[in-house]
Each structure stands twice: as structure tokens, then as C-alpha cells.
C-alpha positions as a Markdown table, in Angstrom:
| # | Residue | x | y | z |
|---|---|---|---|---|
| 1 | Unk | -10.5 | -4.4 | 18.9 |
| 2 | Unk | -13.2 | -6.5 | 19.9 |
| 3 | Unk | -15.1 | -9.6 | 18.4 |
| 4 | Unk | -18.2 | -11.5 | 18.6 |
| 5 | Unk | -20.4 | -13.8 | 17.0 |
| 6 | Unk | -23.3 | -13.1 | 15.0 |
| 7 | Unk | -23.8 | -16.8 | 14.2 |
| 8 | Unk | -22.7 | -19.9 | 13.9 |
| 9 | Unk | -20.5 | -19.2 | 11.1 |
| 10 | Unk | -20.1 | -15.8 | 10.6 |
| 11 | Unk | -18.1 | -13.6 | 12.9 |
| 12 | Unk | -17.9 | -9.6 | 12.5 |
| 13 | Unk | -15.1 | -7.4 | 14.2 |
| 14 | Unk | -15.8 | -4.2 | 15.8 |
| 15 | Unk | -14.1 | -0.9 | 15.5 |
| 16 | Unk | -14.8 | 0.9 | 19.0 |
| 17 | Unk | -15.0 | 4.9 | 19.7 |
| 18 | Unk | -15.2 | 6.0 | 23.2 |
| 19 | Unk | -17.6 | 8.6 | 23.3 |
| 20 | Unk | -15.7 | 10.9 | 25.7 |
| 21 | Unk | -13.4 | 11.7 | 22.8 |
| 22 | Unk | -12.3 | 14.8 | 20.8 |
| 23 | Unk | -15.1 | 15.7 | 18.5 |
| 24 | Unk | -12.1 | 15.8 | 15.2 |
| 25 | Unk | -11.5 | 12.3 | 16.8 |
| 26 | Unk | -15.2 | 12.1 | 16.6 |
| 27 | Unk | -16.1 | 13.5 | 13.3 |
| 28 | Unk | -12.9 | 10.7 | 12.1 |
| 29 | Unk | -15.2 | 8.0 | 13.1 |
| 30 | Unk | -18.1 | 9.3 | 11.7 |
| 31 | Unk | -16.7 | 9.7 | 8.0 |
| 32 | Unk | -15.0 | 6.4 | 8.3 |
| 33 | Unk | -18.5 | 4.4 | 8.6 |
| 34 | Unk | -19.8 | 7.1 | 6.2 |
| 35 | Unk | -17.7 | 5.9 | 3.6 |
| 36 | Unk | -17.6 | 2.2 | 4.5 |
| 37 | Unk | -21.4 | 2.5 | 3.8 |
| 38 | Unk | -21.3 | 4.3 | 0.4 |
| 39 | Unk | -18.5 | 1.7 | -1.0 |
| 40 | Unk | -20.3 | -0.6 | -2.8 |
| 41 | Unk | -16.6 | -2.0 | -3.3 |
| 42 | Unk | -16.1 | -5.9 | -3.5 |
| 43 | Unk | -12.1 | -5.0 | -2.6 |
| 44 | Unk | -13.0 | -3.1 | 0.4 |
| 45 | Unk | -13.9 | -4.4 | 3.7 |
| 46 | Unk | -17.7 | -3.9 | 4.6 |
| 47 | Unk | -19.3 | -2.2 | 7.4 |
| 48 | Unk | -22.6 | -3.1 | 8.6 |
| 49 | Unk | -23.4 | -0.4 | 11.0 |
| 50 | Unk | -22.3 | 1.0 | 14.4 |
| 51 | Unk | -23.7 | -0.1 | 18.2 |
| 52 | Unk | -23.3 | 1.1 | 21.4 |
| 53 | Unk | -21.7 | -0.7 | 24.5 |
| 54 | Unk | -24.4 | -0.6 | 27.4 |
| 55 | Unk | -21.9 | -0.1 | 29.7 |
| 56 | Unk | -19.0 | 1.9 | 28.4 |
| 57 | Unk | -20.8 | 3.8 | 26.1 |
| 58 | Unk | -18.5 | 3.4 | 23.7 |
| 59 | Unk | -19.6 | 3.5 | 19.9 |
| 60 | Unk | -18.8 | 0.5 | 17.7 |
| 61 | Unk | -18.2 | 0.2 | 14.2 |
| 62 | Unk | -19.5 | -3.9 | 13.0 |
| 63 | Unk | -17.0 | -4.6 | 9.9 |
| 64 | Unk | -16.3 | -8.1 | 8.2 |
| 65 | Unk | -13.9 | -10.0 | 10.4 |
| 66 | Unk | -11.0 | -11.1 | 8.6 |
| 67 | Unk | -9.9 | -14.3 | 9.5 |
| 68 | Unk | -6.6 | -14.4 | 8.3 |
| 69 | Unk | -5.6 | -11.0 | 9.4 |
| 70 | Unk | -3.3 | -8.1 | 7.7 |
| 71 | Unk | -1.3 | -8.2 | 4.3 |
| 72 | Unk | 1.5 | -8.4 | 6.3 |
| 73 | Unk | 0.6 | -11.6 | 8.5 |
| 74 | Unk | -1.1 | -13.4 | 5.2 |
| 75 | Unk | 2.9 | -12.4 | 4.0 |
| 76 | Unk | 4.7 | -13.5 | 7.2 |
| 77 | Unk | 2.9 | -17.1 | 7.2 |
| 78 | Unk | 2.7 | -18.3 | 3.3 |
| 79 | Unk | 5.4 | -15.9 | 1.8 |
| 80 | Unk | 7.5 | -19.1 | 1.0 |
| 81 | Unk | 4.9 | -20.6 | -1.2 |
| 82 | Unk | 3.8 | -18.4 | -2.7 |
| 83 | Unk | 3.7 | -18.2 | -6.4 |
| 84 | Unk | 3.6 | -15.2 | -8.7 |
| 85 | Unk | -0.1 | -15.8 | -9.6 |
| 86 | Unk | -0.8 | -15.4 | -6.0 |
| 87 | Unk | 1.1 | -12.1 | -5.7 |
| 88 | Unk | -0.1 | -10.3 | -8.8 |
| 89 | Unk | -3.8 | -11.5 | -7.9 |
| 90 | Unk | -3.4 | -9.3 | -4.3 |
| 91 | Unk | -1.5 | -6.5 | -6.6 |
| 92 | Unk | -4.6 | -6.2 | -8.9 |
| 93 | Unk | -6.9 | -7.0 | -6.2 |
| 94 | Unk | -5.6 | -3.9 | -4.2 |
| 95 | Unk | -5.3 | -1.9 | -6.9 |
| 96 | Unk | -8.8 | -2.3 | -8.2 |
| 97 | Unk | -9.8 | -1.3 | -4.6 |
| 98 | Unk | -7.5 | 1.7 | -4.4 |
| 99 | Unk | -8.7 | 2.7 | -7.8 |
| 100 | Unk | -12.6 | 2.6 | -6.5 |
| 101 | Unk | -11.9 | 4.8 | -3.2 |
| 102 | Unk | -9.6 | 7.0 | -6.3 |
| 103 | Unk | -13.1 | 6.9 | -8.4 |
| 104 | Unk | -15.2 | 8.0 | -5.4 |
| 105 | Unk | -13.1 | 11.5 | -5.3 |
| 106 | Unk | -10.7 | 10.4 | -2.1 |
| 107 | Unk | -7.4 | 10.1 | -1.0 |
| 108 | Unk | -7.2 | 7.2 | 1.8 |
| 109 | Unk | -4.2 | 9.1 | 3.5 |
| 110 | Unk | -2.7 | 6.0 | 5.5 |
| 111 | Unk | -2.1 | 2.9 | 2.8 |
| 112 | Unk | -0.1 | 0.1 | 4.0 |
| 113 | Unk | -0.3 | -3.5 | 4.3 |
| 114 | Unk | -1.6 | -3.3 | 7.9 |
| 115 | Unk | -4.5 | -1.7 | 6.2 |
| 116 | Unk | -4.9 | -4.6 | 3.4 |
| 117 | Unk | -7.2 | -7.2 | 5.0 |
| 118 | Unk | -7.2 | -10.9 | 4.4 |
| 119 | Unk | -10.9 | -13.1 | 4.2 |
| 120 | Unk | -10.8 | -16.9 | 5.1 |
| 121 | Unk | -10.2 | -17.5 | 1.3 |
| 122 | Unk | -7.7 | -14.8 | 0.9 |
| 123 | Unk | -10.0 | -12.6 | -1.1 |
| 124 | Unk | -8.3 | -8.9 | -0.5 |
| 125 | Unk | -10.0 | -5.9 | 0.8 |
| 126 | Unk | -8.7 | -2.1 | 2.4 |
| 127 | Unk | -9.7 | -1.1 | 5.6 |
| 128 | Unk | -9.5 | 1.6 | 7.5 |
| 129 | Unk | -10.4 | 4.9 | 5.5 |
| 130 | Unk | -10.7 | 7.1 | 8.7 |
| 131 | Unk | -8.3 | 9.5 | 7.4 |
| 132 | Unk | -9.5 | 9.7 | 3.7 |
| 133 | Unk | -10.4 | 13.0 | 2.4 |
| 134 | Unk | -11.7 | 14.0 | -0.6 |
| 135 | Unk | -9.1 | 14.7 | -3.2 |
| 136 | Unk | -10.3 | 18.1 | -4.1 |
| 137 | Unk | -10.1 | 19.5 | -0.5 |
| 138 | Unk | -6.8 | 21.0 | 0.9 |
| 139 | Unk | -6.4 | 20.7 | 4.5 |
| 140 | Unk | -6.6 | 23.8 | 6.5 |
| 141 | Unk | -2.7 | 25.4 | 7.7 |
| 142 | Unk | -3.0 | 23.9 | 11.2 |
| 143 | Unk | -4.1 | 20.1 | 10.1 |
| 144 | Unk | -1.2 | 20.4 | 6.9 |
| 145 | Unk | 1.2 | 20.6 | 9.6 |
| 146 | Unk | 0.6 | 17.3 | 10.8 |
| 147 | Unk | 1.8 | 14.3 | 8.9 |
| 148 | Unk | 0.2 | 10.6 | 10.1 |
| 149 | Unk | 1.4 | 7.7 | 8.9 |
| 150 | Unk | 3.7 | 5.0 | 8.9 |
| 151 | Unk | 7.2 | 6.7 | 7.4 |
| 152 | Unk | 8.4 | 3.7 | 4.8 |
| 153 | Unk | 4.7 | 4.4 | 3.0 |
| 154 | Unk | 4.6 | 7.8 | 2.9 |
| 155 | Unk | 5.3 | 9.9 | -0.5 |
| 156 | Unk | 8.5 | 11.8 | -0.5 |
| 157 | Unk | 6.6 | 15.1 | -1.2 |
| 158 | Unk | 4.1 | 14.3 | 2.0 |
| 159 | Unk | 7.3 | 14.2 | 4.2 |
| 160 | Unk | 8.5 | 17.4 | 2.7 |
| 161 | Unk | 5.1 | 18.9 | 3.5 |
| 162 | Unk | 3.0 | 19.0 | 0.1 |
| 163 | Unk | -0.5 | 17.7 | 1.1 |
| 164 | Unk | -1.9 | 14.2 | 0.3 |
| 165 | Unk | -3.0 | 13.1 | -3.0 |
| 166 | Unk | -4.4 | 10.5 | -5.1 |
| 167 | Unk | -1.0 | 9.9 | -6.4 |
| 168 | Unk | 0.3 | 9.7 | -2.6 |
| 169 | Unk | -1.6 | 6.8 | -2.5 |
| 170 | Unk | -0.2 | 5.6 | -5.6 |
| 171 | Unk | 3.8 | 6.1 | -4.0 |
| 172 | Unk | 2.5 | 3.6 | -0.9 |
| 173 | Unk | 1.1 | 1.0 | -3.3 |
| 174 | Unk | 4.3 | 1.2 | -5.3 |
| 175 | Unk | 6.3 | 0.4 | -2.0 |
| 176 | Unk | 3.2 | -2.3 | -0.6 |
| 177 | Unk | 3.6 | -4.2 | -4.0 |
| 178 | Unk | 7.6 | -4.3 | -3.6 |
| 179 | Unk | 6.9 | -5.7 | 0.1 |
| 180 | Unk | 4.3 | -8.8 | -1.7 |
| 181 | Unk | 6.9 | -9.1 | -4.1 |
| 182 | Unk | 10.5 | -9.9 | -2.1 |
| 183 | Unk | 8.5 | -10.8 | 1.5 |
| 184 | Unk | 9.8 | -8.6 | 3.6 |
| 185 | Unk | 8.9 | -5.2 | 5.5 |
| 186 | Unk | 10.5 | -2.4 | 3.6 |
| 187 | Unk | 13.6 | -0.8 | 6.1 |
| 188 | Unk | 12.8 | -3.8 | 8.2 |
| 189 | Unk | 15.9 | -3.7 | 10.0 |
| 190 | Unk | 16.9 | 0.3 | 9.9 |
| 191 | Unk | 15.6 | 2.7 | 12.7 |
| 192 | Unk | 12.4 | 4.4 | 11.3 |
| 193 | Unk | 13.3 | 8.1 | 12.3 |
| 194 | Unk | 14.8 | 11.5 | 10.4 |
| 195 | Unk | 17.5 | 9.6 | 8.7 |
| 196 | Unk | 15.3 | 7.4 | 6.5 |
| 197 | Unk | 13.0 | 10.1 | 5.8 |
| 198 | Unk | 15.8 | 12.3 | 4.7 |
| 199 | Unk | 17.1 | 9.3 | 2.8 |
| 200 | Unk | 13.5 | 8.6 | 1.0 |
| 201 | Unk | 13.4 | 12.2 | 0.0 |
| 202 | Unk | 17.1 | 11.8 | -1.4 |
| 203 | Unk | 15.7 | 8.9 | -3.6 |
| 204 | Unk | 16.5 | 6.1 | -1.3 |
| 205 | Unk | 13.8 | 3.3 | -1.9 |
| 206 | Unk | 13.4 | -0.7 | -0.3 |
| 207 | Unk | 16.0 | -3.2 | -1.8 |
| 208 | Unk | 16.2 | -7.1 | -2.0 |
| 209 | Unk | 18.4 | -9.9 | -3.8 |
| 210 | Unk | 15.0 | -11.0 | -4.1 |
| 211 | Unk | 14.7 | -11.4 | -8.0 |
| 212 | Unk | 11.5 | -9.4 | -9.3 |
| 213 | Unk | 10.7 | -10.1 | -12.9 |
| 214 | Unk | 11.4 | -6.6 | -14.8 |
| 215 | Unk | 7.6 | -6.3 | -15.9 |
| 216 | Unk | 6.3 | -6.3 | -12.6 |
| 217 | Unk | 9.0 | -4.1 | -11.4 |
| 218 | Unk | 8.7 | -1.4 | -13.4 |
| 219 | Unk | 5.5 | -1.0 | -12.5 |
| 220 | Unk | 6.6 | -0.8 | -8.8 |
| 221 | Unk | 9.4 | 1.8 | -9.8 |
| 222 | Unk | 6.9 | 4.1 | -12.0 |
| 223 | Unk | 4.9 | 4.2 | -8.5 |
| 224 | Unk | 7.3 | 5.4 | -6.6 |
| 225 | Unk | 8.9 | 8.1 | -8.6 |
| 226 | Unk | 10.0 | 11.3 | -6.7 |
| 227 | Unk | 7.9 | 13.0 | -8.6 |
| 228 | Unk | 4.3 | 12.7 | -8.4 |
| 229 | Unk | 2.9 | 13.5 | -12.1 |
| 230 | Unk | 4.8 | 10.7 | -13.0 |
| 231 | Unk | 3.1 | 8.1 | -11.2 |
| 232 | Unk | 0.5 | 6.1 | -13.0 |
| 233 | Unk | -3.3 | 6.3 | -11.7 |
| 234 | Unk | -5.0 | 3.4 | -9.8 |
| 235 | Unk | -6.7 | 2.3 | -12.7 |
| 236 | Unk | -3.5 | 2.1 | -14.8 |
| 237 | Unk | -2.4 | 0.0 | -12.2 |
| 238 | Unk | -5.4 | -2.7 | -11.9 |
| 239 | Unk | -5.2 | -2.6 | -15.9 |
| 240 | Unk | -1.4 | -3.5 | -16.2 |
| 241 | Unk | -1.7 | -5.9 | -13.4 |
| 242 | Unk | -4.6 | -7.9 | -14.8 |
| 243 | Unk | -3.1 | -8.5 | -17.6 |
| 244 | Unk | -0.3 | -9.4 | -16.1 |
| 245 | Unk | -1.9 | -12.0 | -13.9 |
| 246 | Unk | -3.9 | -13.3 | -17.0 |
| 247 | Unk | -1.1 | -13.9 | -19.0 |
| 248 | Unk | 1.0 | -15.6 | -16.1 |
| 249 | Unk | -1.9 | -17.8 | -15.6 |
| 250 | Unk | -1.5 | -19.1 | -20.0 |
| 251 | Unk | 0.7 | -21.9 | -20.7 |
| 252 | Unk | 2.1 | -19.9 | -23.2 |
| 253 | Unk | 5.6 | -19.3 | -23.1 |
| 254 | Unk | 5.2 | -15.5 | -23.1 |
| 255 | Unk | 7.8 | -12.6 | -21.9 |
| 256 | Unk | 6.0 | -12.7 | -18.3 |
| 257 | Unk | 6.0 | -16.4 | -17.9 |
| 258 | Unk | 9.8 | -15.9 | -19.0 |
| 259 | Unk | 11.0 | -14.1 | -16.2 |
| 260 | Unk | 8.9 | -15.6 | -13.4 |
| 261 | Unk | 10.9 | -18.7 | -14.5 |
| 262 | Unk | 13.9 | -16.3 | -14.8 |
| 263 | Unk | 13.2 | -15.5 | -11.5 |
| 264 | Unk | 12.1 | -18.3 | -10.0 |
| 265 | Unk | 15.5 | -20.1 | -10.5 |
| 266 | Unk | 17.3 | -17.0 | -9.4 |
| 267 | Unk | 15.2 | -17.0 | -6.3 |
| 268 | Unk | 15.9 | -20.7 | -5.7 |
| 269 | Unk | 19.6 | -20.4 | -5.6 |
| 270 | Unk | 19.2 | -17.2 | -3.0 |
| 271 | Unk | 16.5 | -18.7 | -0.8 |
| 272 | Unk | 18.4 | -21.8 | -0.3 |
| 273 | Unk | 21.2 | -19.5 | 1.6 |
| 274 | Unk | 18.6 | -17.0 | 3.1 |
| 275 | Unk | 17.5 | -17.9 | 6.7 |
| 276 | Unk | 14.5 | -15.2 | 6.1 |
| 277 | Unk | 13.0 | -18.1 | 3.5 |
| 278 | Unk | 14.3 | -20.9 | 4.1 |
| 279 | Unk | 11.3 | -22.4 | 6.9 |
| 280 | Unk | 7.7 | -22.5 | 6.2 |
| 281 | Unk | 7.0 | -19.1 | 7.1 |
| 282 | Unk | 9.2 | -16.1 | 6.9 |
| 283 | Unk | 12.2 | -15.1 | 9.5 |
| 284 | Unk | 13.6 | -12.0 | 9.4 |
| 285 | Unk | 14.5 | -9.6 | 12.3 |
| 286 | Unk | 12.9 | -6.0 | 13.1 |
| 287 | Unk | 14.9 | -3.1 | 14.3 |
| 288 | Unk | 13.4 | -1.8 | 17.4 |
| 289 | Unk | 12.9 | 1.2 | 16.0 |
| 290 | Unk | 11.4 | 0.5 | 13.1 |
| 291 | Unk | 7.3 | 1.3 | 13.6 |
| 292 | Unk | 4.8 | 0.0 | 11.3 |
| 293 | Unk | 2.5 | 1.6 | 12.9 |
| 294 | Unk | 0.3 | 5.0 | 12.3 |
| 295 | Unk | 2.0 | 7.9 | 14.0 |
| 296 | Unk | 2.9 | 11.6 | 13.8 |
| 297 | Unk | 5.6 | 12.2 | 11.4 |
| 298 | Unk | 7.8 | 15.6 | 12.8 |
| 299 | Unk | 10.4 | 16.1 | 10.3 |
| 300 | Unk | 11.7 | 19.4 | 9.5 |
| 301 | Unk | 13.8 | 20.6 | 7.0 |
| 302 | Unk | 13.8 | 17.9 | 4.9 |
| 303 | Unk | 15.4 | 18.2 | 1.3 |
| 304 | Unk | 13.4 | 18.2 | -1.8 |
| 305 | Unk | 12.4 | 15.2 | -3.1 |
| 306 | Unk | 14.7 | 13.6 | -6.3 |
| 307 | Unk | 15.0 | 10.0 | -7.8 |
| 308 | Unk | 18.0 | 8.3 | -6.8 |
| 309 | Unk | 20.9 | 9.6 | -8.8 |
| 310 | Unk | 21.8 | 7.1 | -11.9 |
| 311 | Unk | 24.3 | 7.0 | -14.5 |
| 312 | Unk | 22.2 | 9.0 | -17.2 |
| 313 | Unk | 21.3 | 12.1 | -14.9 |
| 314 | Unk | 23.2 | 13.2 | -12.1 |
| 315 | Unk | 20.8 | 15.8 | -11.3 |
| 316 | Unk | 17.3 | 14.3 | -11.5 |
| 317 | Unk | 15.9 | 16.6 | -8.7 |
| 318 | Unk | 12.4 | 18.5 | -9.2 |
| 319 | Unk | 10.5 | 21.5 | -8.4 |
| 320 | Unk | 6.7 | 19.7 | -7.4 |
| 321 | Unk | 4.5 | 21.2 | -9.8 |
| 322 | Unk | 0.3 | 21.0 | -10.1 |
| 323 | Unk | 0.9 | 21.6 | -14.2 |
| 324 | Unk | -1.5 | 19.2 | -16.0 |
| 325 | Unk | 1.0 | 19.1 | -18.5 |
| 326 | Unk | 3.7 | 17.7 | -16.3 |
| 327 | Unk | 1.3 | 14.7 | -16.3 |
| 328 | Unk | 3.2 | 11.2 | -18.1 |
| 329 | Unk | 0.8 | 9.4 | -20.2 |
| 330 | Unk | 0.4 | 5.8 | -19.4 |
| 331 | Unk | -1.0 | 4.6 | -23.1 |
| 332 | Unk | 2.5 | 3.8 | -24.5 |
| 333 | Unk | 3.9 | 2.2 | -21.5 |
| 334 | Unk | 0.6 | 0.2 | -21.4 |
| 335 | Unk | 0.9 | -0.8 | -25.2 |
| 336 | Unk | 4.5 | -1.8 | -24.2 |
| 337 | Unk | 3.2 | -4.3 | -21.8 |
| 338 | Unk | 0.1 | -5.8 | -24.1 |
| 339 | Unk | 2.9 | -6.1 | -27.2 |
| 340 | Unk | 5.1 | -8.2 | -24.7 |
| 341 | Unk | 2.6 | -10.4 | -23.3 |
């Protein structure tokens, strides 16, 4: 990545493509400022057009420079104060944004908080949608057979070797809001290999002694369910997590601003023993082979994908079905939420 100055005040970072590439490297870059152009988005980052290196002749892609870098850094350098306002504004922020890419008739393939830019006043946008497809197109045998991403993020049923979806997208935001909420990477300090992805199709999901308040995280746990009908849409999302973040912003002593204090306490007592949060910004240490970046995922014979076992169900496993019937409907959840708040 390169930047520059376009003035005084306003800098713009630039994507490059070096011409000499693969044309599917090629077409990649072309979709990518196709849809950056056709977003009229305010939650995802804008591209002003593409130039050409005089002397490399390597295509450019001009995009908003974000000053205060990746989810992940905003997470590594203010997690510590952060307050639950903050963190449900970037959930609903990025869900509205996931929702309009959703709304537009894509899947953005490769969502993590690398991809979740940060602007000088922390206003939240997604970047990179060089792998999105539309959600209505299956990939063709050879391209189904390769899996890119970065593993913690990726659906269960992607691993096994279903093909993307919308509600793909919806399993990586489930595990992107769990990393806003406890600070940390998720398997931050496990080897990133055939092990976890085995484990994450056995049900195995991020944990903490961070405390979560139960509202917020059931929304996280409906997003990652093993099964993929029964994650909620992106729009579900935005509209449980505004109202969320409205009602944590009241004075009102309402069953959201209850367990953030809940929690909040909780988190006190934990923190104050934690090296990760006990400085000004967060300390925690990163297996070395644990990759948070976009790669190509090789598993094979991975078991089918099932919620963790719990006390109710001992066998909670599923057969992945397209069934619009096997679809959970979100309005009594939602109604559960408003007659709470």
C-alpha cells in the first residue's frame, strides 16, 4: 500500500494492481472498484477512481485513507477505555454496512476486522470487497474448491465445503462483534491450522472471562450458530443493535443499562488481575501460528458442522439444508429485546 497527498488535509490511500497479473487476479480488481463505485454506502469506505504508475505500470485504486487503521488496531490502542456505547456504535455501524453490501445482492466473502476501517473520528467503514460475489451465483467446481480467508472468521459450513452466503457473512460478524466485545483476537494464542478448523466445525467457538452483558451476547451466539438458517439477517442485526445502543445511551435504569453495570463491575474485578488490560492499550500474546491474514484454507475431511454439545441436547448436529422453511424468524426474538429495553 502506498499513500499520498491530495491536499493539505486530506490524504487518500491507494490499492495497487500490477498489470502483469493473472486476468482472475485482474477481473478481482476490476469488480472491487466496480462495487466501491456503485456503494452509495456511508459505512463503506469510498473509492474515487483508479490511476496508473508512469513507471511501473501498475494500476491503482484511490480509497479514503483511514487514519486510525483496522478494527483490530482502533481495538489494540483504546480497548481499555472503551465503553459499551462505543462498542455497540461499531457493532451497528458494521452491521448497517454489511446489511447494504447484503441489500445490494452480495456476499463480501472475506469479513474480519482487518477489513473494518477506522476514519480520524472513528466513524466505521468495510473495505475490501474484492472477493464479493453476488449471492445468487454459485461458483464454478474448480473455484468452490478453493477456500480464502482468515480460518477464526470463516462459517463452519464454508470449511466443510458449502459455498459462501449472505449468512456466511453473518457467522464472521458474530465472531468480529465477540472480538469488540472481550478485546482480544479470537484463538489468539492457539495455532491456526486443521485442529481449530475441525474444532470450529465440532462447535468450538472464541471464549473470555470477559463479562458480555446477556443481551448483546445472544445476539453474538445467534450469529454464529452451526447452522446457517438460523442466523439472523444483517438487517436484524443493525435493528437489534440500534436499539440496543439507544437505550444504553438513556439514563433510564433499563435491563441493558443493568448488565453493562453488571458487567462492568464484573469486568473491574478481572481486569485488575489481567496483564492483557491492565496498561493503556491491550497486551496479549500471539501464537506464531496463528494468521490473521487472508489465505488458502486446505482442509479435508472435515466433520459436519454442530453446535457445541449442551446439557439439553447431546446430539445437536445438522444436515445443511436450502429449505426456506428451515428459516428462524427473528420477529419474536426482536420483540423480546424492545419488551426488555
Amino acid at each position: 500500500m502506498e499513500e499520498f497527498m491530495l491536499s493539505s488535509d486530506i490524504f487518500e490511500q491507494i490499492k495497487d494492481f500490477n498489470h502483469r497479473k493473472l486476468t482472475e487476479e485482474k477481473t478481482e480488481f476490476l469488480r472491487e472498484i466496480e462495487l466501491y463505485t456503485k456503494s452509495d454506502s456511508v459505512y463503506i469506505i469510498r473509492c474515487y477512481g483508479i490511476t496508473k504508475d508512469p513507471e511501473s505500470n501498475n494500476f491503482m485504486m484511490l480509497i479514503n485513507y483511514a487514519v486510525n487503521g483496522s478494527l483490530r488496531q482502533r481495538l489494540n490502542n483504546s480497548f481499555n477505555s472503551m465503553k459499551w456505547v462505543e462498542k455497540l456504535d461499531i457493532l451497528q455501524r458494521t452491521a448497517n454496512g454489511l446489511d447494504d453490501i447484503h441489500n445490494k445482492g452480495f456476499v463480501h466473502h472475506d469479513f474480519h476486522c482487518g477489513n473494518i476501517l477506522n476514519s480520524k473520528n472513528n466513524i466505521t467503514f468495510i473495505t475490501d470487497l474484492g472477493l464479493c460475489r453476488p449471492a445468487n451465483i454459485i461458483p464454478s467446481q474448480d473455484e468452490n474448491k478453493k477456500i480464502y480467508g482468515v480460518l477464526p472468521y470463516v462459517a463452519p459450513e464454508v470449511l466443510k465445503g458449502k459455498e459462501y452466503t449472505q449468512k456466511s457473512d453473518i457467522f464472521s460478524f458474530g465472531i468480529i462483534a465477540y472480538e469488540v466485545c472481550t478485546g482480544l483476537p479470537p484463538y489468539h494464542d492457539i495455532s491456526h491450522d486443521k485442529i481449530l478448523a475441525i474444532s470450529i466445525c465440532q462447535g468450538r467457538r472464541p471464549e473470555s472471562n470477559y463479562k458480555i452483558p446477556q443481551l448483546i451476547l445472544d445476539i453474538i451466539k445467534q450469529c454464529w450458530d452451526a447452522n446457517p438458517l438460523k442466523r439472523p439477517r444483517a438487517n436484524t442485526l443493525w435493528y437489534l443493535l440500534s436499539n440496543l445502543l439507544s437505550s444504553s445511551k438513556d439514563n433510564n435504569d433499563n435491563e441493558i443499562n443493568k448488565q453493562i453495570e453488571e458487567a462492568d463491575k464484573i469486568n473491574e474485578k478481572f481486569t485488575s488481575t489481567s496483564l492483557s488490560y491492565t496498561g493503556t492499550t491491550l497486551s496479549y500474546t500471539t501464537n506464531p501460528q496463528a494468521v490473521y491474514t487472508s489465505r488458502l484454507l486446505d482442509f479435508k475431511n472435515l466433520p459436519e458442522p454442530k453446535n457445541a454439545v449442551d446439557n439439553k441436547d447431546d446430539d445437536n448436529s445438522f444436515e445443511y439444508s436450502d429449505s426456506e422453511n428451515d428459516y428462524l424468524i427473528f420477529e419474536t426474538y426482536e420483540m423480546k429485546i424492545l419488551m426488555i429495553l
